[in-house]
N, C-alpha and C positions, 0 to 999 in steps of 0.2 A: 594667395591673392588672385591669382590668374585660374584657381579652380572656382573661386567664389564666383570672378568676373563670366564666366564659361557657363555656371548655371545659372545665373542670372540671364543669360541672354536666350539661354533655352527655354526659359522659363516664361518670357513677354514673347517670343516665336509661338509658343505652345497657345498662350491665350490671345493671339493676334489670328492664326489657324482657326481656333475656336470658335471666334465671331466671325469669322467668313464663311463658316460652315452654319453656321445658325443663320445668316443672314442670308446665304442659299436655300433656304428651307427644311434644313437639317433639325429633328425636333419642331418641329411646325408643321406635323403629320395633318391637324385635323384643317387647318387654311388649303395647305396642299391637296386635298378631300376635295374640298366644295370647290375649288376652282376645277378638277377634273370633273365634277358630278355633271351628269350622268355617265357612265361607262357601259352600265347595259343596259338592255332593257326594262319598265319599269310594269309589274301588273297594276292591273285598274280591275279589281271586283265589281261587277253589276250582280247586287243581287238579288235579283231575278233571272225568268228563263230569258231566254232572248226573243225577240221580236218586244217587249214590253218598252214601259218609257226608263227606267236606270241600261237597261243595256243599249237603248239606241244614243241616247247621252255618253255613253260609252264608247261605242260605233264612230259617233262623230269626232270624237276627242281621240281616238285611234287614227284619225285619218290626218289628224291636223299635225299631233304630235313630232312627225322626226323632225318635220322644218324648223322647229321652235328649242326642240330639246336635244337634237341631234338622236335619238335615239328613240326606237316606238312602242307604243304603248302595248302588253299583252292584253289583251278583254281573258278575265275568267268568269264566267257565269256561276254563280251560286244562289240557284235559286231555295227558295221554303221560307216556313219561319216567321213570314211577315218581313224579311230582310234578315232577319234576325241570324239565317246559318252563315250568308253573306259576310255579314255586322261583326261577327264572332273570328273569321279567318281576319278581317281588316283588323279588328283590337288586338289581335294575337301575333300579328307578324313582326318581323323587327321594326325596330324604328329607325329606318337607315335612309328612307326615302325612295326606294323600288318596293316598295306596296301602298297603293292607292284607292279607293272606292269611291264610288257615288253612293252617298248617304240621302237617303229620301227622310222628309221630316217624320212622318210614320214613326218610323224605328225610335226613334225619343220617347215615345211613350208606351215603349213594350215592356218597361219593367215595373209599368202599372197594373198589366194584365196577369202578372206573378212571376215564378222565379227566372230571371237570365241570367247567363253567363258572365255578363257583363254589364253595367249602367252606362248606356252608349254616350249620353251625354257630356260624362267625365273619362268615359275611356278613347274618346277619338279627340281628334285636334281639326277644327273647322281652316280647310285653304280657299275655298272659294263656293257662294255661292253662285248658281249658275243659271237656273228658271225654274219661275214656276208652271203645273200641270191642271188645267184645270179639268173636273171629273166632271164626266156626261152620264146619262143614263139614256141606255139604250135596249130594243126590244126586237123582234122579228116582225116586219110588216105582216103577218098572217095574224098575229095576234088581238084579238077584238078590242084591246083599246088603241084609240086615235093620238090622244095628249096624255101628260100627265094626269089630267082630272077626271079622266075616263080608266083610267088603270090604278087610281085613290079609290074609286068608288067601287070597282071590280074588287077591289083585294078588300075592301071591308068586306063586302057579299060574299068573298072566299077565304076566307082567313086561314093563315098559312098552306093555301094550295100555288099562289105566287113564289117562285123562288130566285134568287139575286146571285151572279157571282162576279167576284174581286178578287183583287192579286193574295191575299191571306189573311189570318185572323189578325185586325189591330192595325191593317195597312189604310192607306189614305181612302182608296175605295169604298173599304169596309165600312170607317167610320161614317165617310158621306152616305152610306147605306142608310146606317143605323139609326144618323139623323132623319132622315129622310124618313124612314117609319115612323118613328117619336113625333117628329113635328107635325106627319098628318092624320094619327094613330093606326096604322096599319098595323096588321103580321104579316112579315114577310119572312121566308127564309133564308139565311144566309150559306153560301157553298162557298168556301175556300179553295183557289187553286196558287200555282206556285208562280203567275202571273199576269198579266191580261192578255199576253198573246194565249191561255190555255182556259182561260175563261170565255174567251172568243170562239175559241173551238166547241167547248160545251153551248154555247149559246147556239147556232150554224150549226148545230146535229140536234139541236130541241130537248135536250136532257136539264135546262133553268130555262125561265120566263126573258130573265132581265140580265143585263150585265151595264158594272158601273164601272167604268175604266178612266185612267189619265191618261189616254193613249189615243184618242179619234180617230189618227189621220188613218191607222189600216181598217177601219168602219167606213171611209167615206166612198169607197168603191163598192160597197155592200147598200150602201146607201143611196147612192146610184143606180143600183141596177133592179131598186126596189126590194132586196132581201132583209136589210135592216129600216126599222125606223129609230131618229133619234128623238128624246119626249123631254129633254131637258137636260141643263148645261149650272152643276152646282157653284158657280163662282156670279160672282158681281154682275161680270161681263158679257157679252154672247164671243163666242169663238169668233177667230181672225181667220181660220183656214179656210182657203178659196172653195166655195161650193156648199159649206155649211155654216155660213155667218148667219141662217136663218131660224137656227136652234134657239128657241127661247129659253130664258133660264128660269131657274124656278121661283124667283122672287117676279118674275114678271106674271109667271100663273098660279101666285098667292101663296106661294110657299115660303115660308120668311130661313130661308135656309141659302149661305153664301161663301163659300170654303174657301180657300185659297192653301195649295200644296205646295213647296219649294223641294225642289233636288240640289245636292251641293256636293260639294269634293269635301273628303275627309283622308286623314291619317292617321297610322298607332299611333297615340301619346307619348309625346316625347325627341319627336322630329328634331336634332339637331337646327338651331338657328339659321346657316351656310346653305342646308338643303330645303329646308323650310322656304327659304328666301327665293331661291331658284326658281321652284315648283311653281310656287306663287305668283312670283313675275312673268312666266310663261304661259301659267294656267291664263293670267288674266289677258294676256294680247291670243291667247286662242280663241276662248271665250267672247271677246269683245271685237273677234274678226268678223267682216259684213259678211261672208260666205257662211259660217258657221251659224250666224242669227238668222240666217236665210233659211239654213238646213232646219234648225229648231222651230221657226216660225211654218214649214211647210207639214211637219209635224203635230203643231196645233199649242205648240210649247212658246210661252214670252222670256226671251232673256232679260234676266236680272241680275248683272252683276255686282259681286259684292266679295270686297278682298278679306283677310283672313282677321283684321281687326272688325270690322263690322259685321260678317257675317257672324263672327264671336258672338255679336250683343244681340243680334238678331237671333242666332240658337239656343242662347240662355231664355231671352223673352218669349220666343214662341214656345218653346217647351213647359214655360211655366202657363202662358195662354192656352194652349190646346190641353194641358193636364186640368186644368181647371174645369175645364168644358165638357169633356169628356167623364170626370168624376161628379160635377153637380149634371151631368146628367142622366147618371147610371151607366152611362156606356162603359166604363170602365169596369164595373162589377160587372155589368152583359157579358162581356168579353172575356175577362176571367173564367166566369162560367162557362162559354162557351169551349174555352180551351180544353178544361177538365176531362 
C-alpha cells in the first residue's frame, strides 16, 4: 500500500514538473523564435548594380533598419538578368526571415519572355509595397533633337541608327522603351545593361543616343550643367523633384503612352507567420517614416505604401495587367526574341 501510495505521488510531481517546463517555453521552440527574431543580421538583394533605383531603395532601408529591428540590414547587389539573377538568389534562400529583396514589378513578367528558373509571382511572398518609379527619357544636350517630337521624326528619317539603353531585357525601362517605339512607330534600338547607373555611363561617353531610366535624380546634375537633356517623363504626372518638375510627359506631347512602375519588398515563399509578422510591422513604420519619404521623394521616387495583404492583390492584378499589355502588344514575343 505504502509502495502504491509512493508512486502515485511521484507520478503527479512528475506531471506537475512537466507543465511548468512547458509553460516556461520548453517545447514552444517556434514562439521562442519569433520573440528573439532578429538575432543577426538580415540580407536585402537589390538586384541591380548599384547607384540604380532597387539598390538605392536598398540604401535607404539600410540606414533606417537597426532602430527598428535591432539589427541591420546587409545590401547584396546582384545585378543582370532583368532582376532576374537577383530574383533567383531571393526564391532560393531559406525561408527563415534573414533574406530579403526589393522586387521591382518588371521581374513578374520575365517568365513571358521564356524559360526562368523560377515563376516569381508564386515563388516570392509580397511584405510591403514601397514606391513607385516613374521612367523619363533622356538624351545628350548636343544631340539635334529639342522635344520628343523632333527625335519621332529624326528616327523615322533614321531608322534603327537611334539607340536606347535600360536596366535589361524585360525591365521597366525596357518595356516603356518598346512602347514608346510602337506607339509612335519608330526603330529604335535597344541596348541592355545591368542597370541605370551603367546605362548612364554609356549614355555620358556617346556609345547610345537615349537612355530610359526610373532613376532621374543622378541626371539632374547633368541636367543642369547642360550635359543632358530631358524630352519626357513616361507616367501620368510631371516629376516632383526640385529642379525638374518642368519635364513634360509624353501624353502632354501627344503620345498617348502612361506607365506607372512599383518597387516592393518580397520574400522565399514560405516565411514562417512570427517572422513574416515582424518584418512587416517594421518594414511598414520605416517605410511610412517622413525622413525616409523625404529621401525617396529627393530621388524622384512617390511612396506608396502598401502592407503584405494588399500589396498581395495588387501583385496578383498588376501582373495579370501588364501580361496582358505586353502580350496584345507583341512586346512580349519582341522580347523573347530579343533574348535568343
Amino acid at each position: 500500500m505504502n509502495a502504491k501510495r509512493i508512486f502515485l505521488v511521484l507520478l503527479v510531481s512528475l506531471l506537475v514538473m512537466t507543465t511548468i517546463l512547458v509553460g516556461c517555453g520548453m517545447g514552444t521552440k517556434e514562439s521562442t523564435t519569433a520573440v528573439k527574431y532578429p538575432t543577426k543580421p538580415i540580407t536585402i538583394i537589390a538586384p541591380a548594380a548599384a547607384g540604380g533605383t532597387t539598390d538605392t531603395i536598398a540604401r535607404l532601408l539600410e540606414k533606417a533598419a537597426p532602430q527598428y529591428l535591432g539589427q541591420p540590414f546587409i545590401v547584396v547587389n546582384k545585378p543582370g538578368g532583368a532582376a532576374t539573377i537577383g530574383m533567383n538568389e531571393l526564391a532560393s534562400a531559406s525561408p527563415d526571415g534573414y533574406t530579403i529583396g526589393i522586387v521591382p514589378v518588371s521581374v513578374m513578367l520575365q517568365p513571358l519572355y521564356g524559360p526562368t528558373r523560377y515563376h516569381y509571382p508564386s515563388a516570392l511572398d509580397p511584405l510591403a509595397k514601397v514606391a513607385t518609379a516613374p521612367a523619363t527619357i533622356a538624351t545628350l544636350a548636343n544631340q539635334p533633337w529639342k522635344n520628343i517630337n523632333d527625335l519621332v521624326v529624326y528616327a523615322k528619317q533614321h531608322p534603327g541608327e537611334v539607340k536606347f539603353g535600360h536596366a535589361g531585357l524585360g525591365s521597366s525601362s525596357h518595356i516603356a522603351g518598346e512602347m514608346f517605339a510602337r506607339e509612335t512607330g519608330i526603330n529604335i534600338v535597344q541596348v541592355p545593361f545591368k542597370g541605370d547607373a551603367e546605362s548612364l555611363t554609356a549614355l555620358l561617353g556617346g556609345h547610345i543616343q537615349l537612355i530610359i531610366t526610373g532613376t532621374p535624380a543622378p541626371l539632374k546634375e547633368y541636367s543642369k550643367n547642360g550635359t543632358i537633356r530631358f524630352l519626357g517623363v513616361v507616367e501620368e504626372k510631371r516629376l516632383t523633384i526640385p529642379g525638374l518638375e518642368n519635364i513634360p510627359t509624353l501624353k502632354e506631347q501627344g503620345i498617348n503612352i502612361a506607365l506607372s512602375f512599383w518597387n516592393g519588398i518580397g520574400a522565399p515563399k514560405g516565411l514562417p507567420a512570427a517572422e513574416k509578422k515582424r518584418l512587416a510591422d517594421e518594414l511598414e513604420k520605416m517605410i511610412n517614416n517622413p525622413s525616409f519619404k523625404k529621401d525617396m521623394a529627393d530621388i524622384g521616387m512617390s511612396v506608396e505604401y502598401l502592407g503584405p495583404d494588399k500589396f498581395s492583390d495588387q501583385w496578383i492584378a498588376d501582373n495579370a495587367k501588364l501580361s496582358k499589355i505586353v502580350k496584345e502588344t507583341g512586346i512580349a514575343e519582341l522580347i523573347a526574341n530579343q533574348k535568343q
